[in-house]
C-alpha positions in Angstrom: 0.0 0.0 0.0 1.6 3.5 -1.1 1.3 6.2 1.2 1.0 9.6 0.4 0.5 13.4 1.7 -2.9 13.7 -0.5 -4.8 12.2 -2.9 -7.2 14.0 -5.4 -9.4 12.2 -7.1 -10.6 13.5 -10.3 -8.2 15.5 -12.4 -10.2 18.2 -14.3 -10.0 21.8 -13.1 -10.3 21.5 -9.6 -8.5 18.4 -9.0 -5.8 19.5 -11.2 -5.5 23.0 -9.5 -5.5 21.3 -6.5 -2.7 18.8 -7.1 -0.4 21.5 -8.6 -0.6 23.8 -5.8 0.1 20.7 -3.1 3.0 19.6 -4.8 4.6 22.8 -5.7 4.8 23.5 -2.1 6.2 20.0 -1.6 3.7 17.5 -0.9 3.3 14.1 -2.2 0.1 14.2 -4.4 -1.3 11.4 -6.4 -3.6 12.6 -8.9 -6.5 9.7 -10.4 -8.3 10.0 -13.0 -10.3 7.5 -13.7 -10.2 7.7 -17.9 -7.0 8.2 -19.7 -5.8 11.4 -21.1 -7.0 13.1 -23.8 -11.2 12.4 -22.7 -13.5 14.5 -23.6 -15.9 16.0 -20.7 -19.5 17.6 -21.8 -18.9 21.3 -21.5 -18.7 24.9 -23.3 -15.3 25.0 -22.7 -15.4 28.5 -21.9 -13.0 29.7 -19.7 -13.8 33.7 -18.5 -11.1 36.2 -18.1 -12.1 36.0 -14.5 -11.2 32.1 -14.3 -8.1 32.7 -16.0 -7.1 35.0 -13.5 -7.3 32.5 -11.3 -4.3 30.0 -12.8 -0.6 31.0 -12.3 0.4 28.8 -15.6 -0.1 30.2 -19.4 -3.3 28.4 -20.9 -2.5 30.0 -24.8 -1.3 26.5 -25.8 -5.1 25.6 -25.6 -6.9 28.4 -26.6 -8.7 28.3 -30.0 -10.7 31.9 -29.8 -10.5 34.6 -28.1 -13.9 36.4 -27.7 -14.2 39.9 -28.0 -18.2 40.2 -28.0 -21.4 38.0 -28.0 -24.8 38.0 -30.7 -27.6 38.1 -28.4 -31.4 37.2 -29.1 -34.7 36.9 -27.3 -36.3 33.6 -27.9 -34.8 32.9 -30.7 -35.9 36.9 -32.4 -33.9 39.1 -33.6 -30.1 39.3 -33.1 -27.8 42.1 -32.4 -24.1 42.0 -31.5 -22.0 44.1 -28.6 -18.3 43.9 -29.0 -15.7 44.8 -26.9 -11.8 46.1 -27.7 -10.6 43.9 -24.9 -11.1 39.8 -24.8 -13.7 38.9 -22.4 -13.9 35.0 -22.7 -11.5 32.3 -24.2 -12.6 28.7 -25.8 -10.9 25.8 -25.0 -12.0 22.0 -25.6 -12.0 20.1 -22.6 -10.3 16.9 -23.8 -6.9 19.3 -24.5 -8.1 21.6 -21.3 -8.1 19.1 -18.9 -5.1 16.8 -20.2 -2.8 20.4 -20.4 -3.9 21.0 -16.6 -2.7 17.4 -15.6 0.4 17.4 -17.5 1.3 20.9 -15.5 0.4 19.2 -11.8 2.9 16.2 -13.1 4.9 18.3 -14.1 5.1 20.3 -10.7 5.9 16.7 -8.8 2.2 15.1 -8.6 1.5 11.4 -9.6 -0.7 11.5 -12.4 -2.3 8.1 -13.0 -5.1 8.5 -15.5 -6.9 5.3 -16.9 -7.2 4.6 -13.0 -10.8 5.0 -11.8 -11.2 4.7 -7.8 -13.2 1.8 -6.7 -13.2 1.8 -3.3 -13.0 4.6 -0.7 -12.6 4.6 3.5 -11.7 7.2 5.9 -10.6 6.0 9.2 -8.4 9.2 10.6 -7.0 9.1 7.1 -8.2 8.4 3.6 -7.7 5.0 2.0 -8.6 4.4 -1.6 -8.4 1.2 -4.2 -8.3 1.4 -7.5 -7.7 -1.4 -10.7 -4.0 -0.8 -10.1 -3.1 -0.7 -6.3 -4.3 0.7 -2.7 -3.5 4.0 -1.7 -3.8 6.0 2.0 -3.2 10.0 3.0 -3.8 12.2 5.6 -6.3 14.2 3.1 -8.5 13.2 0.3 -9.7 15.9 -2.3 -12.7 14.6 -4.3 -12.7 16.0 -7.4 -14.8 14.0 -9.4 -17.7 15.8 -10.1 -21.8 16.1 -8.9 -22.4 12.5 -8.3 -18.6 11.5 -7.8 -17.9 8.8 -5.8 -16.1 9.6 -3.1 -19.1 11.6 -2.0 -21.6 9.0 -2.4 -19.5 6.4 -0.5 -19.2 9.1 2.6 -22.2 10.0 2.6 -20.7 13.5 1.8 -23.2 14.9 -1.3 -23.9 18.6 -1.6 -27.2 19.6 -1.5 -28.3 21.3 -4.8 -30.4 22.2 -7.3 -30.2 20.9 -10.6 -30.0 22.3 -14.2 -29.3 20.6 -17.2 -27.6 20.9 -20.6 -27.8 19.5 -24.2 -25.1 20.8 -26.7 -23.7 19.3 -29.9 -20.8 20.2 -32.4 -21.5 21.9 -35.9 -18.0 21.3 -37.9 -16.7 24.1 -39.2 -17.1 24.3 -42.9 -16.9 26.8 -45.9 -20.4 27.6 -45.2 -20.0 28.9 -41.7 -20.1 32.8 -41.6 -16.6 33.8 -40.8 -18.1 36.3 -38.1 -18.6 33.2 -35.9 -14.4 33.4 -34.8 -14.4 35.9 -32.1 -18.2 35.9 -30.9 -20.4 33.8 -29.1 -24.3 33.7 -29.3 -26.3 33.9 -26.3 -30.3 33.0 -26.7 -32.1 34.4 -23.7 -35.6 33.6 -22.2 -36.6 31.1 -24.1 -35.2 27.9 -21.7 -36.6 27.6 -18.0 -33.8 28.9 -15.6 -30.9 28.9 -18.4 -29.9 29.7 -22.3 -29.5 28.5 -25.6 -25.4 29.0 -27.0 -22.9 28.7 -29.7 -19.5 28.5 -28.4 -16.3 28.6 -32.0 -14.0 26.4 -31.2 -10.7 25.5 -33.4 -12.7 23.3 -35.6 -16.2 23.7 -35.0 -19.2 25.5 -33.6 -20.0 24.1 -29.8 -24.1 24.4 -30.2 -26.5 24.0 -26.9 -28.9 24.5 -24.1 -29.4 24.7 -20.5 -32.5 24.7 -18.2 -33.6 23.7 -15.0 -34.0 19.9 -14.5 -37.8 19.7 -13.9 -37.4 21.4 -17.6 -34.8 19.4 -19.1 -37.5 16.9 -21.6 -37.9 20.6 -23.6 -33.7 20.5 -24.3 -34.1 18.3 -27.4 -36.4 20.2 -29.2 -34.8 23.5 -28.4 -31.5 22.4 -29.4 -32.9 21.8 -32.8 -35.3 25.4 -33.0 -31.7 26.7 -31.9 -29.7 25.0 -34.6 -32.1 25.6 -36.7 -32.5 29.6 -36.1 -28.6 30.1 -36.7 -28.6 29.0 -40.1 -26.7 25.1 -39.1 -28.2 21.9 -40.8 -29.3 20.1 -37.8 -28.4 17.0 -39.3 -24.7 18.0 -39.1 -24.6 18.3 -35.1 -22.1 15.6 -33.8 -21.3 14.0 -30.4 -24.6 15.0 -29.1 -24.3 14.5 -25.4 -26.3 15.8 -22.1 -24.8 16.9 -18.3 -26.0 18.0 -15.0 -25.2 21.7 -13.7 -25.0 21.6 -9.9 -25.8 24.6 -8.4 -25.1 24.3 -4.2 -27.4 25.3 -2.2 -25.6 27.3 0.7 -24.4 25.7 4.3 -24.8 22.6 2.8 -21.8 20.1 3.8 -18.6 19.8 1.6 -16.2 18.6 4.0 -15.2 16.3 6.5 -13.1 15.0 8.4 -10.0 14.6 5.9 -12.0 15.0 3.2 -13.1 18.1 0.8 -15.1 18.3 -2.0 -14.6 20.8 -4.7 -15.8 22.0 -8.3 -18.9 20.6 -9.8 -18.3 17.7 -7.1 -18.6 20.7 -4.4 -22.0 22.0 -6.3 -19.9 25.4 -7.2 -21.4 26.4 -10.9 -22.1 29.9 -11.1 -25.8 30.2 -11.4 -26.4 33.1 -13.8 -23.7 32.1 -15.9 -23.8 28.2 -15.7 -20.3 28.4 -15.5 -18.1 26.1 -13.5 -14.2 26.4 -14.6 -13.9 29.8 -12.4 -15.1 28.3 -8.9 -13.5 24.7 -9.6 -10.3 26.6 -10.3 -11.0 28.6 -7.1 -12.4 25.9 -4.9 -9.4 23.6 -5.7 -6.2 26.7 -5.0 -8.9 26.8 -1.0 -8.6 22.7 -0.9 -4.8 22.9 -1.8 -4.3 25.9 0.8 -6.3 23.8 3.9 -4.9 21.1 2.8 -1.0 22.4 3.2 -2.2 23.4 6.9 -3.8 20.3 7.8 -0.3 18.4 6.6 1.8 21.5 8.4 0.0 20.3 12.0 -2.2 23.5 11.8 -5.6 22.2 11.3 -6.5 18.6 12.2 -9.4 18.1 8.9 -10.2 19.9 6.4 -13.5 21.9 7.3 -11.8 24.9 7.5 -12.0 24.6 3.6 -15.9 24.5 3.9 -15.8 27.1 6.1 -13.5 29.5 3.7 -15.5 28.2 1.1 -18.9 29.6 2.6 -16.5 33.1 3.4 -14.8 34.0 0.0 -16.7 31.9 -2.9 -20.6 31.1 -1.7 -21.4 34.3 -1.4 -20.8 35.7 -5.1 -23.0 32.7 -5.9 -25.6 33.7 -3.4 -26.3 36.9 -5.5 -25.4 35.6 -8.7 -28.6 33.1 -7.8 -30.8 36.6 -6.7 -29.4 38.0 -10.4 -30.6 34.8 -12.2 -34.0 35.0 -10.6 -34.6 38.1 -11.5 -33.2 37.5 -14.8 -35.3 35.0 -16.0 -38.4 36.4 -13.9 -38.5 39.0 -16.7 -35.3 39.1 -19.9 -36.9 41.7 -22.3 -35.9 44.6 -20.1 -32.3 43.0 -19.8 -32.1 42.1 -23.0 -33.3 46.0 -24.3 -30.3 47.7 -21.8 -27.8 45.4 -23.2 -28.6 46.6 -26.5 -29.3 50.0 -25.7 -27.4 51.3 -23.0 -23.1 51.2 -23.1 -23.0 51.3 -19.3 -25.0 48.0 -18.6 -22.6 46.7 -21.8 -19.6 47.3 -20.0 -21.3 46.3 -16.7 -21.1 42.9 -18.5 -17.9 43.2 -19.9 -16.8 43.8 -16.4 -18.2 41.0 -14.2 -17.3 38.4 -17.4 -13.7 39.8 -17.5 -13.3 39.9 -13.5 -12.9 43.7 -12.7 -16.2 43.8 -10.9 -17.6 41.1 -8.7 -21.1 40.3 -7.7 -21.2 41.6 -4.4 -19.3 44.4 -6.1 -22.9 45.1 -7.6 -24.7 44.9 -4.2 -22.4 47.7 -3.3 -22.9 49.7 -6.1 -27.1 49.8 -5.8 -27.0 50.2 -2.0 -30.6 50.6 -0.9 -32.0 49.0 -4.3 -30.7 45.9 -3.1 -34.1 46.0 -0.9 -36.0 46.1 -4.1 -34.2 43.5 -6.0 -34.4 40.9 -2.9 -38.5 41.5 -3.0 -38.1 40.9 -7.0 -36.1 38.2 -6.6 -38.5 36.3 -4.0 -41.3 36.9 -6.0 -39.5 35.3 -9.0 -38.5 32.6 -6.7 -42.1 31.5 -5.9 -43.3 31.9 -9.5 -40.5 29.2 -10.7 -41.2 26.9 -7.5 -44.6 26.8 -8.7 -44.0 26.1 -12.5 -41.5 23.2 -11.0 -44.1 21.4 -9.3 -46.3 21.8 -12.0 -43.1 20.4 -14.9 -43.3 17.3 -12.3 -46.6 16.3 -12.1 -46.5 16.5 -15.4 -43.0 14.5 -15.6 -45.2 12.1 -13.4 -48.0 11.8 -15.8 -46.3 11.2 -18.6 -44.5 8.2 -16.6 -47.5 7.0 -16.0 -49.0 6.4 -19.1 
């Protein structure tokens, strides 16, 4: 049995953060990844100026656009397009994303076995996991491997969330494809329950799909193909269809214990307005790494300390983001009308995607409004909670039959 300081399980964004940070400051990491590298992982594959900000290493070598603007529409209407001087988003795929991030936590000292899923999982003090290839114990094991990973349903550690879901396909990129599609994405608003309909350019093709809530999620097919459709791409072209879970945590709820810390999707932490994850898994991992260093150092005896910086520095930018989304999708035509019309909520956007203005930045700024948009937001709250019961009943129904 091979002993180390930690062990990460999972080795996308998070888990590879994670690792990197631990064994640059000298600990012995072993880093699992239960596929082998280069797999794919349903995603946009966006990665936001703001997430960037986040990593210490030079992601250009897997950057295929750099996005200056996005082509907005209202239920599939009319478009329009804001750019921006500055970048505000890059693409990436996440089968060269993910495998770059591994090779830079080997590279640093960790023990990267991919191909190697985790089988079995026990905490006694320590962690002590099993995999095809051998048996493995640490002081601290980092689960990394997403919303319904393992390692949390084996402990009986699962975040508490709510769910949305996505659908998304590739268009190849052919003659025919407008050559306006390289530096700007589209963004469909209002017409998906709780989310939006997208197309992310890539190196080689056009990364086309939707998002909703999950009581919504049996509208995603035909909305994929109204969207596809709408853009001017033969629907019949759209390759490696595939659908995925958003987590969205819902907040106090439990993602440590003892000498074990969840983070990323695993940890629930998708930004809820955005549906975007690689920002807080790169976040939530650098936190696990940090607690982690101090449990190892004698300063902490288990991680919750993580859970509880967690709930200080990251939960509550998603807290508001989740009032923004509310009121969002309580009412888009006013939204969609100022980011059209007015340059100052433009570059309100440009700011929050590009990381020079936070949410809670923009609690500050309204001061006493933030009364008005809480009543908003409640009231939007209880208009969704009764459309969800009334998606399952007739989710149930249609079971039935």
């Amino acid at each position: 049995m091979k002993k180390y300081d930690v062990i990460v399980a999972g080795a996308g964004p998070s888990g590879s953060m994670a690792a990197r940070r631990l064994a640059q400051h000298g600990a012995t990491v072993l880093l699992l990844e239960k596929q082998p590298f280069p797999r794919d992982k349903p995603c946009g594959g966006g990665v936001t100026l703001r997430a960037a900000s986040v990593q210490d290493i030079d992601l250009s070598p897997v950057i295929e656009r750099t996005i200056h603007g996005a082509r907005f529409s209202l239920r599939l209407g009319e478009t329009f397009d804001r750019l921006h001087e500055r970048p505000l988003t890059y693409m990436t795929q996440r089968a060269r994303l993910d495998a770059y991030l591994a090779e830079r936590a080997a590279e640093a000292g960790a023990d990267l076995h991919d191909g190697d899923p985790v089988r079995e999982i026990s905490v006694n003090g320590g962690a002590k996991v099993r995999t095809d290839g051998d048996a493995y114990t640490a002081p601290v094991l980092i689960a990394a491997d997403g919303a319904n990973g393992l390692v949390g349903r084996t402990l009986d550690l699962r975040t508490h969330y709510e769910e949305a879901v996505a659908l998304e396909g590739n268009v190849p990129c052919t003659p025919d494809i407008p050559e306006d599609w390289r530096n700007v994405v589209a963004l469909d608003l209002g017409g998906m329950a709780g989310g939006y309909g997208w197309v992310f350019p890539k190196g080689d093709h056009l990364n086309v799909g939707v998002g909703a809530w999950k009581y919504a999620g049996f509208t995603l097919r035909s909305k994929l193909s109204e969207l596809a459709r709408r853009f001017g791409f033969d629907e019949s072209r759209l390759q490696n269809l595939r659908g995925h879970h958003l987590p969205v945590r819902i907040p106090g709820t439990s993602i440590a214990r003892g000498p074990v810390a969840l983070v990323g999707d695993a940890a629930g932490l998708v930004d809820p307005l955005s549906g975007e994850g690689i920002h807080m898994a790169f976040a939530s991992g650098s936190l696990a790494a940090d607690h982690a260093l101090r449990v190892l150092a004698g300063e902490a005896s288990d991680m919750t300390g993580y859970q509880a910086a967690v709930d200080g520095e990251l939960q509550p930018e998603l807290t508001v983001s989740r009032r923004l989304q509310e009121l969002f999708n309580f009412a888009p035509p006013p939204y969609l009308a100022m980011m059209r019309r007015s340059e100052a909520f433009w570059c309100f956007f440009c700011q929050l995607i590009r990381g020079e203005m936070t949410y809670l930045d923009f609690v500050r700024m309204i001061g006493p409004l933030r009364v008005a948009m809480d009543l908003f937001a409640d009231m939007a709250q209880k208009r969704r909670m009764s459309k969800v019961q009334a998606g399952l009943a007739l989710m149930a129904r249609a079971g039935a039959r």
